[in-house]
C-alpha positions in Angstrom: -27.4 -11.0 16.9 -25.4 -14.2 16.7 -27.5 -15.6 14.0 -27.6 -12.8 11.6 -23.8 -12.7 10.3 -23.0 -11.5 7.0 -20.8 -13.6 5.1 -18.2 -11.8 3.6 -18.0 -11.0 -0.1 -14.1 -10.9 -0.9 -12.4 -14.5 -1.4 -9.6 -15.1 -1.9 -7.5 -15.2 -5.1 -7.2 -18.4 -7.2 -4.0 -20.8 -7.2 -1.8 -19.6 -10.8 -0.9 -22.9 -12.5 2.6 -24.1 -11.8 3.4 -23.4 -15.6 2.6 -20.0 -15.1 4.8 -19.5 -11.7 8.3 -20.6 -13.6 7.6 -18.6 -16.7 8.1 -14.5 -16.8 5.4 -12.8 -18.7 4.9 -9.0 -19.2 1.7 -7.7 -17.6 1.0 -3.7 -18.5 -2.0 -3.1 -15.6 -0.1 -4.8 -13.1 -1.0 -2.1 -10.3 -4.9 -3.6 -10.1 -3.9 -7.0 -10.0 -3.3 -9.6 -7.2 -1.4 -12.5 -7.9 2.8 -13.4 -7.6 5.8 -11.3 -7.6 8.5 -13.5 -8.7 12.3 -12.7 -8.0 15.0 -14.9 -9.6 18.2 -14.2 -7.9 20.9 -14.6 -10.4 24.3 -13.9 -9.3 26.6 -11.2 -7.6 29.8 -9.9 -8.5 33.1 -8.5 -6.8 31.6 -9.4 -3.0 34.0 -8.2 -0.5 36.2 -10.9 1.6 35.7 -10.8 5.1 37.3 -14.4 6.2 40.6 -14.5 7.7 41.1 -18.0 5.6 39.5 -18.3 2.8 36.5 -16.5 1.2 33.2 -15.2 2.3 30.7 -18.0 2.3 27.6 -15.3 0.5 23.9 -16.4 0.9 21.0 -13.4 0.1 18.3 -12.6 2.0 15.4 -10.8 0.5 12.6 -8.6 1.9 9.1 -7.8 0.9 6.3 -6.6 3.3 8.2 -7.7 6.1 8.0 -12.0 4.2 11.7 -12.8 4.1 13.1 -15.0 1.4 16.7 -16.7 1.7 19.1 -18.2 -0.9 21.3 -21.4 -0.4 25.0 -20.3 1.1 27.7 -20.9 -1.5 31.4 -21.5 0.2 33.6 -19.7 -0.7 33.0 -17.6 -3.7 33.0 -13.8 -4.4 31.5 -13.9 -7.5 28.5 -16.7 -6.1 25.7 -17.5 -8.9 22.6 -19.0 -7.1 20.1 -18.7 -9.9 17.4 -19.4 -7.3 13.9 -18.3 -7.9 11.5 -17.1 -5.1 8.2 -16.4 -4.7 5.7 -13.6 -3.3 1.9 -14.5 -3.4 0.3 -11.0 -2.8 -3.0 -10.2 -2.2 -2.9 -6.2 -2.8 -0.9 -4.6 -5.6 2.3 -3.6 -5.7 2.6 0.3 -5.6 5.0 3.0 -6.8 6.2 3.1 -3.4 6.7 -0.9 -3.2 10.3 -1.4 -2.5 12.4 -5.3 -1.9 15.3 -5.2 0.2 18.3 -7.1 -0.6 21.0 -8.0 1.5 23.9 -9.9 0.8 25.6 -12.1 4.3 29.0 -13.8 4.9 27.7 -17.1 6.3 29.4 -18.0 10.1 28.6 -21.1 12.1 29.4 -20.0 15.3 28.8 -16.2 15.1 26.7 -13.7 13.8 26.2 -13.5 9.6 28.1 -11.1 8.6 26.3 -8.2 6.2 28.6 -7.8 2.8 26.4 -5.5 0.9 22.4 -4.1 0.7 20.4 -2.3 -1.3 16.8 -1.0 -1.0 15.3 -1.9 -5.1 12.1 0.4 -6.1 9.7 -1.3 -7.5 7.9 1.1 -9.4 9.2 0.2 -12.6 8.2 -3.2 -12.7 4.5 -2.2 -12.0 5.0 -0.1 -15.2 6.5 -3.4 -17.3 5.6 -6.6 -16.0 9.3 -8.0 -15.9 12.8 -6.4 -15.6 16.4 -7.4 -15.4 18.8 -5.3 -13.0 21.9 -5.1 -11.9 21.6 -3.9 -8.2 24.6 -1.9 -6.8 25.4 -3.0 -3.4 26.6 -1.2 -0.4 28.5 -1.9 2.8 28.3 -1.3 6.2 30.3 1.8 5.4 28.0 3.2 2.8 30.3 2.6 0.3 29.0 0.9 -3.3 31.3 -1.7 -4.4 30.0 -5.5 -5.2 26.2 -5.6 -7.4 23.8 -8.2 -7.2 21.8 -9.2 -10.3 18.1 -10.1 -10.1 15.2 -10.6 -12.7 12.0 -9.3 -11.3 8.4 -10.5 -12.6 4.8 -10.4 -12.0 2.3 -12.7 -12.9 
């Protein structure tokens, strides 16, 4: 019994070239491929103040199968531009029902972040084109859309 253990036939997928990881290329059978979602996290616009002095202090925090990405904070700023790239290596394809949350924090030292906008992001359109550009409304604590995110999605 202890001798006779099948090894297993999956392994594991191949490292993608670090050429291939800063470059966005358009795949059209994405949905039977494993490999890297890639999301570069451009800017946001029109984020709400929530500082007594000052101005909100916005940093992003993005969500994929429960791995958890997080942007630099920028002091200060309501319209922040963090043009910071972040990776997903996945091992399963993405789906129609695939879905990244975004949500956008007021950085505090002391206290608790506070949340200035989110949005749930489908992504069952970029398992139909490879790549897309958005611009992701936003909403608050109150439900209500104001400030919009932009991110540039891509799979290699």
């Amino acid at each position: 019994m202890f001798g006779s253990r099948r090894s297993s036939s999956r392994r594991c997928p191949s490292p993608v070239p670090d050429d291939h990881i800063s470059s966005y290329r358009e795949y059209s059978d994405v949905m039977s491929k494993e490999g890297l979602l890639q999301v570069l996290v451009r800017n946001a616009q029109n984020l709400q103040n929530v500082e007594r002095f000052g101005y909100s202090d916005p940093h992003v925090v993005l969500e994929l199968e429960g791995i958890k990405r997080t942007t630099r904070v920028i002091h200060s700023e309501l319209n922040p531009e963090w043009n910071e790239t972040f990776t997903w290596k996945r091992y399963r394809p993405l789906t129609e029902e695939s879905m990244l949350l975004i949500k956008v924090y007021d950085y505090e030292k002391i206290l608790k972040n506070k949340l200035l906008g989110e949005a749930v992001y489908p992504l069952k359109d970029l398992v139909r084109s490879g790549a897309q550009e958005a611009t992701v409304p936003l909403r608050d604590r109150d439900g209500k859309v104001g400030e919009s995110i932009k991110p540039l999605f891509g799979i290699h």
